[in-house]
N, CA, C and O atoms as a MOPAC input file, in Angstrom:
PM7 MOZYME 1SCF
protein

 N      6.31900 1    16.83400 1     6.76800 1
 C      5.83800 1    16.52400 1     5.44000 1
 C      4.62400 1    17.38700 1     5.17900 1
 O      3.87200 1    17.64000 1     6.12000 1
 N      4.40700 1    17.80100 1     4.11100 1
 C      3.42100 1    18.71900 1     3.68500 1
 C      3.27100 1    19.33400 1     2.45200 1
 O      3.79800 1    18.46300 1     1.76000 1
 N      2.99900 1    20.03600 1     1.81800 1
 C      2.59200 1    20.27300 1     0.46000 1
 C      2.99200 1    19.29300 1    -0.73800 1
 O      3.84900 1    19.51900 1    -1.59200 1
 N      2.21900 1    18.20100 1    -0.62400 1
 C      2.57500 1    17.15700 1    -1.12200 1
 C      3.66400 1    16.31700 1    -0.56200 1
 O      3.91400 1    15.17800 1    -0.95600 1
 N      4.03800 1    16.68800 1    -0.00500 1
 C      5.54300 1    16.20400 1     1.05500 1
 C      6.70200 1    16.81500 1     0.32500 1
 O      7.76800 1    16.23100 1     0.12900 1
 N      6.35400 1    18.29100 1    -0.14500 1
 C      7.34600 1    18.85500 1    -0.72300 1
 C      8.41000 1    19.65500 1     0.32000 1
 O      8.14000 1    20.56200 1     1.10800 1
 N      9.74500 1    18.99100 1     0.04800 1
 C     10.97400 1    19.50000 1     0.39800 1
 C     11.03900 1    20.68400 1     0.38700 1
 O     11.52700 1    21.19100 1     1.39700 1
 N     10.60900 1    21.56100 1    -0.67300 1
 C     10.82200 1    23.43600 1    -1.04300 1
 C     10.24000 1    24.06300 1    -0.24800 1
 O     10.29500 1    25.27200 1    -0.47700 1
 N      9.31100 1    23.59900 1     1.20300 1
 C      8.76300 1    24.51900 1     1.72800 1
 C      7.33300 1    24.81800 1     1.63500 1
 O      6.58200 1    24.84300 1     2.61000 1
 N      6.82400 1    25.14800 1    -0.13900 1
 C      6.00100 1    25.45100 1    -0.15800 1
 C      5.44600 1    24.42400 1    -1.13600 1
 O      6.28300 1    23.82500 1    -1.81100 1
 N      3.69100 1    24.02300 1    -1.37800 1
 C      3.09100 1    23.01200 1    -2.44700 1
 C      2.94700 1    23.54700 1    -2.96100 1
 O      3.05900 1    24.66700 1    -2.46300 1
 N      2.55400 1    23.55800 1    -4.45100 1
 C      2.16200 1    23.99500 1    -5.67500 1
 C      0.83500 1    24.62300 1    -5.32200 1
 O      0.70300 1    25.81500 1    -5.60000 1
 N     -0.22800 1    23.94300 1    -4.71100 1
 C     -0.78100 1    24.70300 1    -3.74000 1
 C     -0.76600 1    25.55500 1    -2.57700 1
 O     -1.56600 1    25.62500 1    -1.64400 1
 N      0.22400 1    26.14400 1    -2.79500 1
 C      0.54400 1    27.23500 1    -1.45300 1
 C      0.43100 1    26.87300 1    -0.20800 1
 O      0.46700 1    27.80300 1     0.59700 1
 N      0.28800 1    25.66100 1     0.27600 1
 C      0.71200 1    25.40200 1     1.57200 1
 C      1.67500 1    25.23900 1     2.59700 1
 O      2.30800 1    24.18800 1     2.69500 1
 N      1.78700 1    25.90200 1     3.13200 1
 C      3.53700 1    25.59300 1     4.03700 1
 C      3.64500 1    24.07900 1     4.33900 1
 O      2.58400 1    23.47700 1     4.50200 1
 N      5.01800 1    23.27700 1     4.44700 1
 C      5.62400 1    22.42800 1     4.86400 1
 C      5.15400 1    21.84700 1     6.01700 1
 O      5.65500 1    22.45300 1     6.96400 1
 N      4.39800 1    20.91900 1     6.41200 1
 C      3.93200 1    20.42000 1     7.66800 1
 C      2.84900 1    20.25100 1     7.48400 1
 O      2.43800 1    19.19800 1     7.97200 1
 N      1.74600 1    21.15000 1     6.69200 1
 C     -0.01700 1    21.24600 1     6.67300 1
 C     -0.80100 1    20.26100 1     6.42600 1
 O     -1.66200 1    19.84200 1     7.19900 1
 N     -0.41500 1    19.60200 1     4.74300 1
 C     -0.85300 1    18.91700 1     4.43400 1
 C     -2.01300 1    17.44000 1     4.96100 1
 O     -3.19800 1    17.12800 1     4.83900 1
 N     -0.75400 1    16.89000 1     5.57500 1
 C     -0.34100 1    15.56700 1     6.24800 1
 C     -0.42600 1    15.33100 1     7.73300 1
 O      0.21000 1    16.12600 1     8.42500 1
 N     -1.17400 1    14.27500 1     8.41400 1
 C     -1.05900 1    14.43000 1     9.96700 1
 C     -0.38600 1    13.28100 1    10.40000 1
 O     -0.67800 1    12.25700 1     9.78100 1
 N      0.39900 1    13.18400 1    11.25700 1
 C      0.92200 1    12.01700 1    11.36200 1
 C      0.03300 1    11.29400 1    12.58000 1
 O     -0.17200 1    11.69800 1    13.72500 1
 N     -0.42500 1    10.05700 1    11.89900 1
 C     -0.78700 1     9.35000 1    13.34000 1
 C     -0.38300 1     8.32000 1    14.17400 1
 O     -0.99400 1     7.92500 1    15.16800 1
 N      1.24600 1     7.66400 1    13.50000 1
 C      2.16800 1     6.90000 1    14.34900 1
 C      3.20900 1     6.33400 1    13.26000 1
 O      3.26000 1     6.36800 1    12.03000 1
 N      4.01100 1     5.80200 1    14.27800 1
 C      5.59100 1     5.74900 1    13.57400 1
 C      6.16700 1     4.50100 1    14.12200 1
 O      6.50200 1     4.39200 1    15.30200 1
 N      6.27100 1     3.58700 1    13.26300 1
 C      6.32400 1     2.12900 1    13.64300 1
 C      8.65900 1     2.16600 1    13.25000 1
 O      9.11500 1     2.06900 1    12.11100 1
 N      9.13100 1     2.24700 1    13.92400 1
 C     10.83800 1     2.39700 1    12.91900 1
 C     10.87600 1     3.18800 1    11.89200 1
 O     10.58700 1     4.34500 1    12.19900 1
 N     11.13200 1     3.02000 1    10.72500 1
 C     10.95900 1     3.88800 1     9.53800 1
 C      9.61100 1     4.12800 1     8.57200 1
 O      9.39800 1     4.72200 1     7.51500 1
 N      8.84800 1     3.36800 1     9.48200 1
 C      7.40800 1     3.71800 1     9.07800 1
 C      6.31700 1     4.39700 1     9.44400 1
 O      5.76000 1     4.24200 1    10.53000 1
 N      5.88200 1     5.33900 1     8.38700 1
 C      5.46400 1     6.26600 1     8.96400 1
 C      3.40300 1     6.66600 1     8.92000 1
 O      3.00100 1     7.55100 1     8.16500 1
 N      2.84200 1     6.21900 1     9.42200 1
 C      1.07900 1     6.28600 1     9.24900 1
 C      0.48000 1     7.68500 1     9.26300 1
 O      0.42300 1     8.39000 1    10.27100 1
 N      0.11200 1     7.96600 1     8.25800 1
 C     -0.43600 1     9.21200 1     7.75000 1
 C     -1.73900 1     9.12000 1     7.71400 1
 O     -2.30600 1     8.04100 1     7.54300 1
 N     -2.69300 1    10.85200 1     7.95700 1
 C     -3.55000 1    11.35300 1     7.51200 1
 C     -3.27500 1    12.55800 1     6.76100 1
 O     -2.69600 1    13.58900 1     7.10600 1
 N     -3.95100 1    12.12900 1     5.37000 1
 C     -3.87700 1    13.35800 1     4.53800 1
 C     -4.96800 1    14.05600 1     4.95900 1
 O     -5.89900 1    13.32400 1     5.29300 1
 N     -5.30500 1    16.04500 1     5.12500 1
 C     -6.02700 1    16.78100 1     6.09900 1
 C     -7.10100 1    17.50900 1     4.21300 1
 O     -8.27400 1    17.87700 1     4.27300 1
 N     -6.60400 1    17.51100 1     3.39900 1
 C     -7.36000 1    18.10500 1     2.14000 1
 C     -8.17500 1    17.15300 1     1.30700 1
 O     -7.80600 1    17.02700 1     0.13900 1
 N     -9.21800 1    16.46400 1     1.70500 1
 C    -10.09800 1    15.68800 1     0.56100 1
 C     -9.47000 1    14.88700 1     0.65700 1
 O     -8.94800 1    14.51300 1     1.70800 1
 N     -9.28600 1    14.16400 1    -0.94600 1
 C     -9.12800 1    12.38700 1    -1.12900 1
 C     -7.83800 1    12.27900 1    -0.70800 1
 O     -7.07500 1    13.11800 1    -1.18700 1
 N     -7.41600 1    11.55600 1    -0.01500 1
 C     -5.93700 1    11.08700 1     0.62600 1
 C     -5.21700 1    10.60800 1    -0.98200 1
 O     -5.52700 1     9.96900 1    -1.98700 1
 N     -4.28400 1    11.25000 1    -0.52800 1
 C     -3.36400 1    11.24100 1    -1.85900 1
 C     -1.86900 1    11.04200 1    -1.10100 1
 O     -1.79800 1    11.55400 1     0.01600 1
 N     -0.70300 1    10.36700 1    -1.58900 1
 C      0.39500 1     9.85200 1    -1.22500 1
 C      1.26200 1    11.11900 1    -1.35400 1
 O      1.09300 1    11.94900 1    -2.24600 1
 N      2.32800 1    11.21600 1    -0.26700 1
 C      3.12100 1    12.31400 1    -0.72900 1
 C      4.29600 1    12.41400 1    -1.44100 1
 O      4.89900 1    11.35700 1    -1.62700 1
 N      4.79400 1    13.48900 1    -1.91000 1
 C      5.36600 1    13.33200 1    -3.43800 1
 C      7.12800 1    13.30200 1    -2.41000 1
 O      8.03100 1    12.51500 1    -2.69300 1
 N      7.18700 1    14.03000 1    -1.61100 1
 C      8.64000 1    14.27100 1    -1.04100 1
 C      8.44800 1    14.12500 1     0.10800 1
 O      7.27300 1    14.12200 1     0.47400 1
 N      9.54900 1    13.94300 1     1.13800 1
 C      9.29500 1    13.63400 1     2.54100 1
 C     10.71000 1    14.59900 1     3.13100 1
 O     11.49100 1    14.87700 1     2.22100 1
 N     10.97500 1    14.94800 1     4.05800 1
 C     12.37100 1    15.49700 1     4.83300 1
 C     12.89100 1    14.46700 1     5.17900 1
 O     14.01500 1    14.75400 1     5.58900 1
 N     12.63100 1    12.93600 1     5.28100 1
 C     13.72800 1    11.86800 1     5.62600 1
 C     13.71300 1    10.88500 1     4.78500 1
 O     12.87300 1    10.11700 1     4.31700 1
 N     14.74000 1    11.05900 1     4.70200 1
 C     15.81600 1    10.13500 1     3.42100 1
 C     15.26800 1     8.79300 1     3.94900 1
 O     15.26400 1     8.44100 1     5.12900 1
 N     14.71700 1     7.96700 1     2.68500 1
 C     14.51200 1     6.68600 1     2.67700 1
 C     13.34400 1     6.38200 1     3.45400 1
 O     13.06700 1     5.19000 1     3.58700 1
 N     12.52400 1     7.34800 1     4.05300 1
 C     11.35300 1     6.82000 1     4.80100 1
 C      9.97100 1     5.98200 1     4.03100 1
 O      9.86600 1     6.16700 1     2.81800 1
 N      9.16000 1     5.27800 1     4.55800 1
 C      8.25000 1     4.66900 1     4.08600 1
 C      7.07300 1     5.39100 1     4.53300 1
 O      6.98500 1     5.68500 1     5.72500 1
 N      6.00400 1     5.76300 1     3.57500 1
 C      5.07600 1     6.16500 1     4.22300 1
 C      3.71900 1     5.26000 1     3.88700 1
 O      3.45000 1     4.74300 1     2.80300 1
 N      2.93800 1     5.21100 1     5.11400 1
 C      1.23500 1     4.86500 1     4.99200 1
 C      0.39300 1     5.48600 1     4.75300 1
 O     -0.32300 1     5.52400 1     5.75400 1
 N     -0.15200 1     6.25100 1     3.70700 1
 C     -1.46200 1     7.19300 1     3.40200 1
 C     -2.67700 1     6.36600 1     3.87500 1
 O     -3.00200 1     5.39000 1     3.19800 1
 N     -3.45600 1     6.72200 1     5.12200 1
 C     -4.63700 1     6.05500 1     5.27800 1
 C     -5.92200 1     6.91300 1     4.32500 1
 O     -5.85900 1     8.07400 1     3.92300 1
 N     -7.02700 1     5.95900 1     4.13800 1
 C     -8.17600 1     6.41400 1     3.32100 1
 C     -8.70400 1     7.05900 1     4.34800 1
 O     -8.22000 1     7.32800 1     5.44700 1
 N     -9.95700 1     7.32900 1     3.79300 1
 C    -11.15600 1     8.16800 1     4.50400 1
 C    -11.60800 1     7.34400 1     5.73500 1
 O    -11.90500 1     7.88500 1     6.80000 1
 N    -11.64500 1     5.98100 1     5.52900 1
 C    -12.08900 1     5.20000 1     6.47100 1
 C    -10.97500 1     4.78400 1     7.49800 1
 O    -11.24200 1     3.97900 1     8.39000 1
 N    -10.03800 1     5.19800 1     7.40000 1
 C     -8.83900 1     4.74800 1     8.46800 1
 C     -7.71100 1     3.53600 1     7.54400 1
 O     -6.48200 1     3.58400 1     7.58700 1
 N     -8.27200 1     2.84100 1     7.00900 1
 C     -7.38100 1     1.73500 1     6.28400 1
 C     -6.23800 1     2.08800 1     5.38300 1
 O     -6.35900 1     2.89400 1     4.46100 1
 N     -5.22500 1     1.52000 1     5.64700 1
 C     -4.37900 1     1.77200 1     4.23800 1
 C     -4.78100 1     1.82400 1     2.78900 1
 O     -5.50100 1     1.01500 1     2.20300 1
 N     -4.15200 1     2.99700 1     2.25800 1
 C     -4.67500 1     3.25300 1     0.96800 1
 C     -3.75200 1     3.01200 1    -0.08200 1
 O     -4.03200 1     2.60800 1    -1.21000 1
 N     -1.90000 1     3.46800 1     0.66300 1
 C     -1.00000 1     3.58200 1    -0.17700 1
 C      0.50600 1     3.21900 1     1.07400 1
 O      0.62400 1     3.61100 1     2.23500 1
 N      1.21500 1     2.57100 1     0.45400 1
 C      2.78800 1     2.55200 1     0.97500 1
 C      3.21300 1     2.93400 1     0.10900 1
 O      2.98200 1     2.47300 1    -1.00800 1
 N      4.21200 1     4.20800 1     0.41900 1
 C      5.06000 1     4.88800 1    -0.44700 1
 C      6.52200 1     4.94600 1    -0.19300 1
 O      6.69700 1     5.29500 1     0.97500 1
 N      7.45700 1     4.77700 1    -0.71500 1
 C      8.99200 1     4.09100 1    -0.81000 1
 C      9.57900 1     5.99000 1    -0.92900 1
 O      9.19500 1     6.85400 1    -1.71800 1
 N     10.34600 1     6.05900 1    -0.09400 1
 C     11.60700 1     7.63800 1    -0.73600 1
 C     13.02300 1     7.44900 1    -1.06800 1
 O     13.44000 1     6.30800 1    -0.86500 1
 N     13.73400 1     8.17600 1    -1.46200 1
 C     15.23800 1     7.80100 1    -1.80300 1
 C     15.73400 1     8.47600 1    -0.80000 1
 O     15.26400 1     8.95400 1     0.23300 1
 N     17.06800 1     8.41900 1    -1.42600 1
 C     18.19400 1     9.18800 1    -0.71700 1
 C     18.23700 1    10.88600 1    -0.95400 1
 O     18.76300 1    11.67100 1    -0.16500 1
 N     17.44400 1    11.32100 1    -2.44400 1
 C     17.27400 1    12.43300 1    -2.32300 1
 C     15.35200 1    12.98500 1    -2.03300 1
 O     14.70600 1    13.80400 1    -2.68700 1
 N     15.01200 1    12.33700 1    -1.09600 1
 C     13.70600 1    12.11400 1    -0.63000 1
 C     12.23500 1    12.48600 1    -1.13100 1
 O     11.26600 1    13.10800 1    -0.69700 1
 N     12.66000 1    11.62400 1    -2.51600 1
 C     11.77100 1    11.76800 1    -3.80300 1
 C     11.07200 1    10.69900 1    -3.54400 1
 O     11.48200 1     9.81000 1    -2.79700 1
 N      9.79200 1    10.67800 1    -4.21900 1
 C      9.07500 1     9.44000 1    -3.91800 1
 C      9.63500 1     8.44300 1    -4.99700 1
 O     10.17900 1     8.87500 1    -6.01300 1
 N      9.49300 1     7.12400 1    -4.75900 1
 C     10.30300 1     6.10700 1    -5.43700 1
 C      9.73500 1     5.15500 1    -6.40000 1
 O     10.17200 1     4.72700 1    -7.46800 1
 N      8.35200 1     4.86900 1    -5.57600 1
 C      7.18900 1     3.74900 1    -5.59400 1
 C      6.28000 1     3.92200 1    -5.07200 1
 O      6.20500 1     4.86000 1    -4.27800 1
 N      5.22500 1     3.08700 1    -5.30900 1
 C      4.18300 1     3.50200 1    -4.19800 1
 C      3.25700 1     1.90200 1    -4.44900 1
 O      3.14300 1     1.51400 1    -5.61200 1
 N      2.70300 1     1.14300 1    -3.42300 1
 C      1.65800 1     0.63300 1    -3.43200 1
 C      0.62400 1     0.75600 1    -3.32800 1
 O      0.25500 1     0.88200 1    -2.16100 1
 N     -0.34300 1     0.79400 1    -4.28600 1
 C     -1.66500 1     0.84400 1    -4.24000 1
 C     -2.80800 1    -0.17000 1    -3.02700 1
 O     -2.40200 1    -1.33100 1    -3.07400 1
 N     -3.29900 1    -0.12400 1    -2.62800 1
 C     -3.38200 1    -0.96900 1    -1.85500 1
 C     -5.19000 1    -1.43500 1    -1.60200 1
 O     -5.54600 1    -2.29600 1    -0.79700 1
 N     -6.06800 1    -0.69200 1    -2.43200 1
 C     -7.75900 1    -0.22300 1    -2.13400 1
 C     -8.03700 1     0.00600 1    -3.62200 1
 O     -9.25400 1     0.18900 1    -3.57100 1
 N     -7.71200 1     0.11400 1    -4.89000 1
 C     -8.03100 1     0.62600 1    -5.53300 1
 C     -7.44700 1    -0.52400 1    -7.33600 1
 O     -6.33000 1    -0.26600 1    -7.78500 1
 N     -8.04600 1    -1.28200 1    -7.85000 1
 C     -7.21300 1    -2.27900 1    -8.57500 1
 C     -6.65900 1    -1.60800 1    -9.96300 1
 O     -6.87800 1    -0.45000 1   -10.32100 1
 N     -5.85000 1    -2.64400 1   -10.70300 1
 C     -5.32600 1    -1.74700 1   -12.29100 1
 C     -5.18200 1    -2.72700 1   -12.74300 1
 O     -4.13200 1    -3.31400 1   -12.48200 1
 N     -6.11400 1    -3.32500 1   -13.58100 1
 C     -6.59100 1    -4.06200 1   -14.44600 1
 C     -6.59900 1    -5.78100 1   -13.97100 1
 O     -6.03500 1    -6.78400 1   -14.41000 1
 N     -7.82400 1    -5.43000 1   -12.52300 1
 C     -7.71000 1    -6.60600 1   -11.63400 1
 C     -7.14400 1    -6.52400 1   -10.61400 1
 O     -7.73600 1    -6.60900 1    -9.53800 1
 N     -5.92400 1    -6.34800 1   -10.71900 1
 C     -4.62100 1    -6.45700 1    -9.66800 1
 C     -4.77000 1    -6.16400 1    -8.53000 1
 O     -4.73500 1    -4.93700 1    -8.62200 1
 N     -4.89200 1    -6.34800 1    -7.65100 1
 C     -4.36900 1    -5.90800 1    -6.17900 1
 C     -3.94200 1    -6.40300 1    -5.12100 1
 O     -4.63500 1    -7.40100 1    -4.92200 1
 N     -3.08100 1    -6.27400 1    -4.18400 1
 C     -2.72300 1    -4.67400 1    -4.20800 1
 C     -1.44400 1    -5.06600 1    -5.73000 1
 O     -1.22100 1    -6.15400 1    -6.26200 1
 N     -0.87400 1    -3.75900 1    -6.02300 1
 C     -0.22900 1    -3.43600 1    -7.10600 1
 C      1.12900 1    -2.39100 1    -6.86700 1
 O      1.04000 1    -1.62800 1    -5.90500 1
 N      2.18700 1    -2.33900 1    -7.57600 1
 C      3.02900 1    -1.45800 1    -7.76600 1
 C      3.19100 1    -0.54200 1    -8.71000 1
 O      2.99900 1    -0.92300 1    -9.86400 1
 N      3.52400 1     0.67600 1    -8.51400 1
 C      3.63100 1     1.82400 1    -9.35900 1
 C      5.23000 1     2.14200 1    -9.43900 1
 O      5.90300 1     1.59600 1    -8.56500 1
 N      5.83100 1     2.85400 1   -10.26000 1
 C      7.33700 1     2.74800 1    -9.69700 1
 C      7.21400 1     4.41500 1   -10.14400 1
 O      6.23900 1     4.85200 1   -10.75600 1
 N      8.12500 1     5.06700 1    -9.81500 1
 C      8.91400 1     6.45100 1   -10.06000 1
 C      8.10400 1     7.39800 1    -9.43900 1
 O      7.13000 1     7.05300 1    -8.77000 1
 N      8.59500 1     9.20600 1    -9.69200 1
 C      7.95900 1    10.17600 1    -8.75000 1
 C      6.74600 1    10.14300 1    -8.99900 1
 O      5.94800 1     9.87100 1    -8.10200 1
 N      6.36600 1    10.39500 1   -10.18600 1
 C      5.42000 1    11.12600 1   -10.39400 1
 C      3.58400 1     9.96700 1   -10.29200 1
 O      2.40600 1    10.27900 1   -10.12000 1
 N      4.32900 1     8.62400 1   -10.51500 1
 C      3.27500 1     7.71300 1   -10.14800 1
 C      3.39600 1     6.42100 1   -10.96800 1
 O      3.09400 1     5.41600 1   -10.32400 1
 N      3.83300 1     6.17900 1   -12.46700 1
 C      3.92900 1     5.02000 1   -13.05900 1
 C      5.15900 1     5.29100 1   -14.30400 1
 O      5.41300 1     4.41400 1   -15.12900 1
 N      5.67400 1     6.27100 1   -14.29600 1
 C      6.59300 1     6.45200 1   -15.43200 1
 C      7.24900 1     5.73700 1   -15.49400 1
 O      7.23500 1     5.55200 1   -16.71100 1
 N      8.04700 1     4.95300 1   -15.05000 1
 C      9.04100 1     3.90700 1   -14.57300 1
 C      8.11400 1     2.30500 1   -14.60800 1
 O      8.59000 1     1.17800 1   -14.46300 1
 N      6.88700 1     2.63600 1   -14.81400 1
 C      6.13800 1     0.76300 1   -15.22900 1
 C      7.05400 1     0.46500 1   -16.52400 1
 O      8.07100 1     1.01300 1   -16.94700 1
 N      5.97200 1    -1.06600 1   -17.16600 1
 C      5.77700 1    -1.75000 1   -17.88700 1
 C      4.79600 1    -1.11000 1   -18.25200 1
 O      4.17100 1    -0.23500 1   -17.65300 1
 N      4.60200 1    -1.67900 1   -19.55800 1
 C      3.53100 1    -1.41300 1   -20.59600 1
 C      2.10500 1    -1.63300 1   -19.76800 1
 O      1.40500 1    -0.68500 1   -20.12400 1
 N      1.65500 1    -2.12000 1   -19.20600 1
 C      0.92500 1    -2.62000 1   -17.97700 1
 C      0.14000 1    -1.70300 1   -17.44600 1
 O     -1.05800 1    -1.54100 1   -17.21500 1
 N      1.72900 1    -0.81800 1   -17.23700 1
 C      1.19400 1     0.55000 1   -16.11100 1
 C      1.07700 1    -0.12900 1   -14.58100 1
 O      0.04700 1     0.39400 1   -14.15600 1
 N      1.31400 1    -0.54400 1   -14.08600 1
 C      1.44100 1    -1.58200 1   -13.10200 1
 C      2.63400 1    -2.23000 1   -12.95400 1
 O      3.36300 1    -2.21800 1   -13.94500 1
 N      3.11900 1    -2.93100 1   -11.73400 1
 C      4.05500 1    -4.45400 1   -11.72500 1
 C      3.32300 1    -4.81200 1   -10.51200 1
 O      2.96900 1    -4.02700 1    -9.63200 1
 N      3.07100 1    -6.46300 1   -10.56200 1
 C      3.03300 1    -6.84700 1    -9.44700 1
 C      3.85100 1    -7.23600 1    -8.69000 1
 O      4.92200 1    -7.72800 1    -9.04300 1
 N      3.34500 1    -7.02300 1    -7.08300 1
 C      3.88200 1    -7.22500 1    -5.60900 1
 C      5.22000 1    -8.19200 1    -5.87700 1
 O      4.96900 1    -9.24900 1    -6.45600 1
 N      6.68000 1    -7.93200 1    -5.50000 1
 C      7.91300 1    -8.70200 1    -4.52000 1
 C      7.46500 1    -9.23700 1    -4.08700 1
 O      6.23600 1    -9.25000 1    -4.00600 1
 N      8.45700 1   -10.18800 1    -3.41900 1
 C      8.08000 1   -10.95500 1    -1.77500 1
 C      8.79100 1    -9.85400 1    -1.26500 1
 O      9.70600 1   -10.33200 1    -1.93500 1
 N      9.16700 1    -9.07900 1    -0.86100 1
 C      9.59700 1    -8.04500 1    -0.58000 1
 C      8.68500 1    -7.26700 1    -0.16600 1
 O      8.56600 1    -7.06000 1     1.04100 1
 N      7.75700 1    -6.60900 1    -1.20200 1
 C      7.26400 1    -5.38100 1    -1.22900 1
 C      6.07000 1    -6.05600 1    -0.51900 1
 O      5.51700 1    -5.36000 1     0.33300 1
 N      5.37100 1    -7.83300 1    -0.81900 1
 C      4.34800 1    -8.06400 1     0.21100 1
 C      4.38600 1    -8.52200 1     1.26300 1
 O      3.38500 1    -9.01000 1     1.78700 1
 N      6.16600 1    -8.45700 1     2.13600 1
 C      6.30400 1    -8.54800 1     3.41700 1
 C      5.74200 1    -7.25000 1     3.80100 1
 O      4.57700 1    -7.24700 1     4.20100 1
 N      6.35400 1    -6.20600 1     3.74500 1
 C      6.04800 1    -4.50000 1     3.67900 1
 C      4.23000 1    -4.88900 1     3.68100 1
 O      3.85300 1    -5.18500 1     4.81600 1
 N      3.70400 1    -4.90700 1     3.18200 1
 C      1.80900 1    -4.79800 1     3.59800 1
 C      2.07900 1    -6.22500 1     4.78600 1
 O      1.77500 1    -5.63200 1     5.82200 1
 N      2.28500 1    -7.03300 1     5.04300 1
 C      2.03100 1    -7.74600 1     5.89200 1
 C      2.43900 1    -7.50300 1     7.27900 1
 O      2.10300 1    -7.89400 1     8.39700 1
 N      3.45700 1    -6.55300 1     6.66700 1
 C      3.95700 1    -5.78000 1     7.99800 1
 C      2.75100 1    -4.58500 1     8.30800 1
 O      2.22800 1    -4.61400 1     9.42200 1
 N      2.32000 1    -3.55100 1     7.33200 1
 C      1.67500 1    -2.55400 1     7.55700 1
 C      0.62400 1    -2.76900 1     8.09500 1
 O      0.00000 1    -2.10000 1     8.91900 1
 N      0.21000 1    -4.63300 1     7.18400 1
 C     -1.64400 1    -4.41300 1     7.99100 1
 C     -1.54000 1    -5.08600 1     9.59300 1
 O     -2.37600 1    -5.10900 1    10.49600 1
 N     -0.33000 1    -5.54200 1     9.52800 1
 C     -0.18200 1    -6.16600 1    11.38800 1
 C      0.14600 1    -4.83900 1    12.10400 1
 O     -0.44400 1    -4.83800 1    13.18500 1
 N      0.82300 1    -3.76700 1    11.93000 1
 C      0.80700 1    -2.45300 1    12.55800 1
 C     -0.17200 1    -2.12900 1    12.42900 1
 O     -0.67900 1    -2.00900 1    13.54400 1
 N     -1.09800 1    -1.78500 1    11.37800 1
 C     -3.00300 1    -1.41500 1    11.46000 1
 C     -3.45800 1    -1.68700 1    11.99200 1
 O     -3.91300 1    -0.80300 1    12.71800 1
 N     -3.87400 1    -3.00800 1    12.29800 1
 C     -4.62600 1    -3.75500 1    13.14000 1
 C     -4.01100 1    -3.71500 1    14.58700 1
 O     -4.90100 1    -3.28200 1    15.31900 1
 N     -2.92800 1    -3.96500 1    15.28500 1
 C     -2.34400 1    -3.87700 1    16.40100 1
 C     -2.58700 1    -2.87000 1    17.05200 1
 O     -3.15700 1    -2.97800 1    18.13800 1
 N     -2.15800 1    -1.45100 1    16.47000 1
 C     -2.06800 1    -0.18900 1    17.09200 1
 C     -2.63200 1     1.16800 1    16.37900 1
 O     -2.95700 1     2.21000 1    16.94800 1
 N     -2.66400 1     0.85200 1    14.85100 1
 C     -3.07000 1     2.66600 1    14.46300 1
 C     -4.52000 1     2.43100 1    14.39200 1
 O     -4.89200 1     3.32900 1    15.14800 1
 N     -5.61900 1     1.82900 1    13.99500 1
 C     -7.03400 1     2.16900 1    13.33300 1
 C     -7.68900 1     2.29200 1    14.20600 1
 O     -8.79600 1     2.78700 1    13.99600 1
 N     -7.31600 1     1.89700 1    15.61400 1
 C     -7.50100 1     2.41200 1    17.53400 1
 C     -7.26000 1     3.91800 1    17.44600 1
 O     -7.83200 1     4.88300 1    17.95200 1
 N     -6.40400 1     3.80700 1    16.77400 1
 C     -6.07300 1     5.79600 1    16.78200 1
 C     -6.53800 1     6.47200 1    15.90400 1
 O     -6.58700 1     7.67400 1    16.16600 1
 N     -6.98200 1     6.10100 1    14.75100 1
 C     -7.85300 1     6.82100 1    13.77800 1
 C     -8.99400 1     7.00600 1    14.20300 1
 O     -9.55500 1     8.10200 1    14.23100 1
 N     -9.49200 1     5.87400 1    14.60700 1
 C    -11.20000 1     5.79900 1    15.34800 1
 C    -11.07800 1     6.40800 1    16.18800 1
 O    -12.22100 1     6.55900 1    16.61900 1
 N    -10.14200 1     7.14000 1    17.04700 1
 C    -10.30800 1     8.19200 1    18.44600 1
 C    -10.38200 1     9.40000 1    17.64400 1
 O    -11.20800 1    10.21300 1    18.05900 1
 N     -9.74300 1     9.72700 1    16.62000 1
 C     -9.58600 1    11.16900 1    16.13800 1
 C    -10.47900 1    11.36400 1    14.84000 1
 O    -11.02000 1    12.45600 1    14.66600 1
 N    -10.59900 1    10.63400 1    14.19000 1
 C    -11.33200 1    10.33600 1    13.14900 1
 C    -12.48500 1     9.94100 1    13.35400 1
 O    -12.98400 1    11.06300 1    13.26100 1
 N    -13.26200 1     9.35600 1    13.53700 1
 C    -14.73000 1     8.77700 1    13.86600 1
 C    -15.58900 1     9.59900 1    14.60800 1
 O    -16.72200 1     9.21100 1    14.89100 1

């Protein structure tokens, strides 16, 4: 994953495929990220179909769970640090970030989508923010 988690190889920013993004563990189809350029930002494409990804913040914590398809576009994304009009955590739906809301600009959390964080912050806490704080801190 890398230039945005763009599939083509290259980001709109000229970065090769891989740069971007560091991976710092892989729970089944889940995948815990460090973004390596400034503010951690979610990635737009991934090379595996249907994967979930974790964008951690600056501080190690989850920032974002991001949903891919079958043609490994981003799908959704949870916000997870950051509120929209109150809300949090919150849902965004489609690639580009909310095109696919409600008038809202937002939907709130499934029971679904807040098993998925209850799952992410018990993988956080268990095993990755041990590993951020070794490489990160």
């Amino acid at each position: 994953m890398g230039g945005r988690g763009s599939s083509s190889g290259i980001s709109v920013k000229g970065r090769a495929y891989g740069t971007e993004y560091k991976s710092l563990h892989t729970a089944g189809n889940i995948k815990f990220v460090v973004y390596k350029y400034g503010n951690p930002t979610a990635p737009m494409e991934t090379m595996t179909k249907r994967r979930v990804y974790v964008t951690l913040g600056k501080d190690g914590a989850p920032k974002y769970i991001s949903y891919y398809d079958a043609e490994n576009k981003r799908t959704k994304q949870i916000d997870l640090d950051k509120p929209h009009h109150g809300v949090l955590p919150h849902t965004h739906h489609g690639y580009e970030h909310k095109e696919n809301d409600t008038s809202k600009g937002f939907a709130h959390l499934t029971d679904k989508e807040r098993a998925m964080v209850d799952r992410v912050d018990k993988i956080w806490r268990k095993t990755v923010y041990d590993k951020w704080k070794k490489k990160y801190s």
